[in-house]
C-alpha positions as a Markdown table, in Angstrom:
| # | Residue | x | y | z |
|---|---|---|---|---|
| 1 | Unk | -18.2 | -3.9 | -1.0 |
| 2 | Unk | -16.1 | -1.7 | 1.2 |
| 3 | Unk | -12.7 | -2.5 | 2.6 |
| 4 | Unk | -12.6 | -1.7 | 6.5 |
| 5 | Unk | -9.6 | -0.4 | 6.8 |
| 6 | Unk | -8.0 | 3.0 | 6.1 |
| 7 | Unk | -5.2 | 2.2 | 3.5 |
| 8 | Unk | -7.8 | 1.1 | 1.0 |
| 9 | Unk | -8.9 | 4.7 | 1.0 |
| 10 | Unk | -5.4 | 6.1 | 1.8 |
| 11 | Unk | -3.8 | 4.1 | -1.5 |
| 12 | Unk | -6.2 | 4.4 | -4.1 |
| 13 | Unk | -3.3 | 5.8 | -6.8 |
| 14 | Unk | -3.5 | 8.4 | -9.1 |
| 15 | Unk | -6.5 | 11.5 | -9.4 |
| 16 | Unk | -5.3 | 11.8 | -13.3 |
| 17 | Unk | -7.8 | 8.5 | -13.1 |
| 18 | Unk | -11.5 | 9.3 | -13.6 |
| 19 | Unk | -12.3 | 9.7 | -10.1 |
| 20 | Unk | -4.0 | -15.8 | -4.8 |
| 21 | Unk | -2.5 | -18.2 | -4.3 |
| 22 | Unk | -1.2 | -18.4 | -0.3 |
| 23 | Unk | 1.4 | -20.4 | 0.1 |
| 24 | Unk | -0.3 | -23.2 | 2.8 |
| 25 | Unk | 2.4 | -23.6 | 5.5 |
| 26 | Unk | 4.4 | -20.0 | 5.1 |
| 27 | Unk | 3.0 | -16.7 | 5.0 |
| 28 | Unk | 5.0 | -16.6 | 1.5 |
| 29 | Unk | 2.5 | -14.6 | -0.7 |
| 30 | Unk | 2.3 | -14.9 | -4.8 |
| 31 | Unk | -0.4 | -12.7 | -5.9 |
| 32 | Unk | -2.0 | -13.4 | -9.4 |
| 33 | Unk | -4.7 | -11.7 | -11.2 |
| 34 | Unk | -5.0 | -12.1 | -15.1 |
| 35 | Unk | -1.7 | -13.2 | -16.6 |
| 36 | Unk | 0.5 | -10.8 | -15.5 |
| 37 | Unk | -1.0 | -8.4 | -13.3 |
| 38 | Unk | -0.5 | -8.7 | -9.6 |
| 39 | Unk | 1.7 | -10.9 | -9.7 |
| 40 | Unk | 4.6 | -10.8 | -7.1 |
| 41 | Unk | 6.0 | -12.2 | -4.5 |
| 42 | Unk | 6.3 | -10.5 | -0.6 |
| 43 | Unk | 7.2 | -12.6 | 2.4 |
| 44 | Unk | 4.8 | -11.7 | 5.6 |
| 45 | Unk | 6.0 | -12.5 | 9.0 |
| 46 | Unk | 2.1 | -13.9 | 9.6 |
| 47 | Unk | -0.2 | -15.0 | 7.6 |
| 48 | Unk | -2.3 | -12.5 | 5.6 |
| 49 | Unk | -6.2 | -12.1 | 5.1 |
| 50 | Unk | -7.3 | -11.5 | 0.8 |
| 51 | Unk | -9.6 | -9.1 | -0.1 |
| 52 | Unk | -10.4 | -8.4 | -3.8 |
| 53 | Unk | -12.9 | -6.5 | -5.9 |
| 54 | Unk | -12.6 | -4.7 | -9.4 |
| 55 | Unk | -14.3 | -1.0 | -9.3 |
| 56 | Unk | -15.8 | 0.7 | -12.7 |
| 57 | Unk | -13.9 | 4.2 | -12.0 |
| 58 | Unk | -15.2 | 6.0 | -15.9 |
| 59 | Unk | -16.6 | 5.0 | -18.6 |
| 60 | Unk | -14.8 | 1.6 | -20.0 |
| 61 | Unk | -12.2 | 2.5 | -16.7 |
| 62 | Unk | -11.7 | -0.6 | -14.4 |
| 63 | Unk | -9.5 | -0.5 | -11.4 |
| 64 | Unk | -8.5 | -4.3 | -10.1 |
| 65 | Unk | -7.9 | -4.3 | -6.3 |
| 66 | Unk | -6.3 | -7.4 | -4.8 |
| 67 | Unk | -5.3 | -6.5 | -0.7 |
| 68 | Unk | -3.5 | -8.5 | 1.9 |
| 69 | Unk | -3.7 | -7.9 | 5.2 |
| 70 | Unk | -1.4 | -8.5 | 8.2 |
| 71 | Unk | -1.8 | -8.2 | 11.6 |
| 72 | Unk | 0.1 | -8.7 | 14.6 |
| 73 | Unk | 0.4 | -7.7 | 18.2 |
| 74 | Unk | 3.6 | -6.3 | 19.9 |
| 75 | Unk | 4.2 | -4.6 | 23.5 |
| 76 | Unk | 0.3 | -4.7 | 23.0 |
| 77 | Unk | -0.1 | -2.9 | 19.7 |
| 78 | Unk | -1.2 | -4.0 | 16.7 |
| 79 | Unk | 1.1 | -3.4 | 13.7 |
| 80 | Unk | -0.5 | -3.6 | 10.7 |
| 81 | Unk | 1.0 | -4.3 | 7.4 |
| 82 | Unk | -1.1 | -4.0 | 4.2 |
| 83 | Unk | 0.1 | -4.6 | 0.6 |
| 84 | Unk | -2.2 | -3.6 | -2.2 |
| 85 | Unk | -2.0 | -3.9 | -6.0 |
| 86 | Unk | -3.9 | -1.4 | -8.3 |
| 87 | Unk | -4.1 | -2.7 | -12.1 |
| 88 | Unk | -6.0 | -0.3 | -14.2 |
| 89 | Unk | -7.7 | -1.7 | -16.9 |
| 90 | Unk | -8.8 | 1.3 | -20.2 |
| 91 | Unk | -6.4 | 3.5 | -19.2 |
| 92 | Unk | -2.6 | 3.6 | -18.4 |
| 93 | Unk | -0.5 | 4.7 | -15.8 |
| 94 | Unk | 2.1 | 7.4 | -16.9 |
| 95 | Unk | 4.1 | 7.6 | -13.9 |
| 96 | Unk | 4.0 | 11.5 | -14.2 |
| 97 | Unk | 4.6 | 14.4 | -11.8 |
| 98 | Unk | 0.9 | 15.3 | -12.1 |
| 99 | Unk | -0.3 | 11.6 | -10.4 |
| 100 | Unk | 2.2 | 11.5 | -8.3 |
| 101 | Unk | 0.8 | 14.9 | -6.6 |
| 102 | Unk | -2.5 | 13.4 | -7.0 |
| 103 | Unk | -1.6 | 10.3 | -5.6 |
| 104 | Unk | -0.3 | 12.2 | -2.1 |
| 105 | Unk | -3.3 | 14.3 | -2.1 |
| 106 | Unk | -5.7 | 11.0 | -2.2 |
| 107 | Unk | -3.8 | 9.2 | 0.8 |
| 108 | Unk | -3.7 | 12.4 | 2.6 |
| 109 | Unk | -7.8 | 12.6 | 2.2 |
| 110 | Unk | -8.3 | 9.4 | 2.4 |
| 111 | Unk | -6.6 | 9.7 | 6.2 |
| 112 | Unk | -8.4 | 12.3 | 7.3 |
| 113 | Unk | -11.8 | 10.4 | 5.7 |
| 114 | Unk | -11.2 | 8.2 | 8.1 |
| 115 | Unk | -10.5 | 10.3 | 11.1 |
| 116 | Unk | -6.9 | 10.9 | 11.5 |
| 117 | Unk | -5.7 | 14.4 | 12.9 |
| 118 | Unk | -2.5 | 16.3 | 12.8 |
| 119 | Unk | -1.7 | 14.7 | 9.6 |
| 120 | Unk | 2.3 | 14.9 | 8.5 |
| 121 | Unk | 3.5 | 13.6 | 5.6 |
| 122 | Unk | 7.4 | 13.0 | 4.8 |
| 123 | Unk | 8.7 | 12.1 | 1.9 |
| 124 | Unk | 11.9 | 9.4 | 2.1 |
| 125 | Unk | 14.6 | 10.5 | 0.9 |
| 126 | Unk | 17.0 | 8.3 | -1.7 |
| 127 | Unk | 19.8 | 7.7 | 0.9 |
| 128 | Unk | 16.9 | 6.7 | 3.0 |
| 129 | Unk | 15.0 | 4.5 | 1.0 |
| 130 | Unk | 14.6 | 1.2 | 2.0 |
| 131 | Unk | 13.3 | -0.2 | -1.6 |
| 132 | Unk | 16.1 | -0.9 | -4.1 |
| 133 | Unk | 14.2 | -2.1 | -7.2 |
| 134 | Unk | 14.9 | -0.4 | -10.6 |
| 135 | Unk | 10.7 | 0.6 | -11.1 |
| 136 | Unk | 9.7 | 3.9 | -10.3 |
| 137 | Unk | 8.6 | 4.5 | -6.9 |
| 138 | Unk | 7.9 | 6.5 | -4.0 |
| 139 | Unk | 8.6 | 6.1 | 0.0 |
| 140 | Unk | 6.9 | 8.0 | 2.4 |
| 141 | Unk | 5.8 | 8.2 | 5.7 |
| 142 | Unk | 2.6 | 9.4 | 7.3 |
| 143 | Unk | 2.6 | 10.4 | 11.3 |
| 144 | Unk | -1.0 | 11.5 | 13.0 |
| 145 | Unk | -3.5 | 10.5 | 15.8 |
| 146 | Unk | -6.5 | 8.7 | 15.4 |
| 147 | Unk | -9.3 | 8.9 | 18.0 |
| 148 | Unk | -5.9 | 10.2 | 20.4 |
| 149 | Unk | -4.0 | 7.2 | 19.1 |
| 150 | Unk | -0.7 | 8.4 | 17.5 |
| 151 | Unk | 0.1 | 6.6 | 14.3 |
| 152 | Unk | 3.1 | 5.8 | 12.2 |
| 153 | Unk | 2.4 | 4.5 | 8.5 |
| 154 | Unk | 5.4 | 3.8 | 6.4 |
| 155 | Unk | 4.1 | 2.8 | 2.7 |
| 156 | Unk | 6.1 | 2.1 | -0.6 |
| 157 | Unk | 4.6 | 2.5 | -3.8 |
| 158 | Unk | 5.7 | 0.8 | -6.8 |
| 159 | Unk | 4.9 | 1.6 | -10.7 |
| 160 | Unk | 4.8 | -1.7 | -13.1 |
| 161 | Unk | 4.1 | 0.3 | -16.0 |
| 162 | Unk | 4.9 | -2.7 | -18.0 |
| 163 | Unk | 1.4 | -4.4 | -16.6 |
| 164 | Unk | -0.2 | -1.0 | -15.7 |
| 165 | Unk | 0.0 | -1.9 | -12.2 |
| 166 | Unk | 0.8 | -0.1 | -8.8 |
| 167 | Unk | 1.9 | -2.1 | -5.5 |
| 168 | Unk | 1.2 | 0.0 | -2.0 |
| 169 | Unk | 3.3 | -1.5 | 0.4 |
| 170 | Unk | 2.2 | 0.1 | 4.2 |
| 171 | Unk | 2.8 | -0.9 | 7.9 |
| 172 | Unk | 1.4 | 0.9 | 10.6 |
| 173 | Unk | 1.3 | 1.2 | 14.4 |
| 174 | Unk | 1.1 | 3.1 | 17.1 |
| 175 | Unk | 4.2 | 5.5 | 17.7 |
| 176 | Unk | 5.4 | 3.5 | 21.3 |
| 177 | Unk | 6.4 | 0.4 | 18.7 |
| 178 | Unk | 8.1 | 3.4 | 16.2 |
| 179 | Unk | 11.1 | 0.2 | 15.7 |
| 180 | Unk | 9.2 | -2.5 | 15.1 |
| 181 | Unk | 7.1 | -0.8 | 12.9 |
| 182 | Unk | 10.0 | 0.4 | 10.7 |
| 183 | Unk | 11.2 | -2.9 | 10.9 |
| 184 | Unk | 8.4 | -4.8 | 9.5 |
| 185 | Unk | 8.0 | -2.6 | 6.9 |
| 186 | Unk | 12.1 | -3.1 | 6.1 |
| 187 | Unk | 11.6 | -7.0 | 6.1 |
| 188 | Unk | 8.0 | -6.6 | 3.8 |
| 189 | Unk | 9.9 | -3.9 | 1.0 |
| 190 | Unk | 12.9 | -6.3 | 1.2 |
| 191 | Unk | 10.9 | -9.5 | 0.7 |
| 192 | Unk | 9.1 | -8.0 | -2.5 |
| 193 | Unk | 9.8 | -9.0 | -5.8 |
| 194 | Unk | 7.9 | -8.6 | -9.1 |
């Protein structure tokens, strides 16, 4: 099963790699796969749709997708925010330079997979960053057009090497709701807890 949407394919982590419970009344997420993995807490300002599926990437290689998916309208544009965790099961994260690159180089492809054009890519700077957490991480932002549609995607990822995990934190929009966009993504890296 495919995921319709472009993060999926924009997320995917590292190419060192051989290729729920929903709260009822709040959109107060705990995700929870095996004992420890994916498990964390983010606060979305709607409620979220669940995708999961588990992908044999090499031999004895799993790779343990669990996605939420929020979307809401403002000023008549949808702003998408979309958190997904990565546990790798055979192999382990290292966290190195090496998939780090590798991980740029597969959002950046997985983007223009799906269509988007004059691709830019900025990485956050420290005094920028938005995430204060002690795990290793990376903030960036993408900026490009889609079928003449000017996007903004402003994503997190996080390292849990201690249950070989990655969470991809992204919101998205179109560039006329550039605030409320970085807003969203603000209150979603804020509300995140491990």
């Amino acid at each position: 099963m495919k995921f319709k949407t472009v993060f999926l394919a924009s997320s995917l982590f590292f190419a060192g790699i051989n290729s729920s419970i929903l709260q009822a009344s709040t959109p107060l997420l705990q995700a929870q796969q095996g004992s420890e993995a994916c498990d964390f807490d983010i606060k979305f300002s709607s409620e979220p749709k669940e995708k999961q599926q588990t992908l044999n990437i090499g031999n004895g290689v799993d790779l343990n997708l669990k996605q939420f998916i929020s979307i809401k309208q403002i000023k008549a544009a949808n702003i998408a925010s979309n958190v997904t965790c990565q546990q790798l099961v055979g192999q382990k994260y290292t966290g190195s330079k090496e998939e780090w690159q590798g991980f740029v180089k597969n959002a950046l492809q997985g983007l223009i997979n799906s269509g988007f054009k004059d691709l830019q890519f900025t990485r956050v700077g420290q005094d920028d960053a938005v995430y204060e957490g002690d795990l290793e991480n990376m903030e960036y932002s993408f900026t490009g057009a889609i079928n003449k549609n000017k996007q903004i995607i402003h994503n997190l990822a996080v390292l849990d090497k201690n249950n070989n995990q990655v969470v991809i934190i992204s919101v998205s929009g179109n560039e006329r709701v550039a605030d409320e966009i970085k807003e969203e993504y603000t209150n979603l890296v804020k509300s995140f807890s491990l």
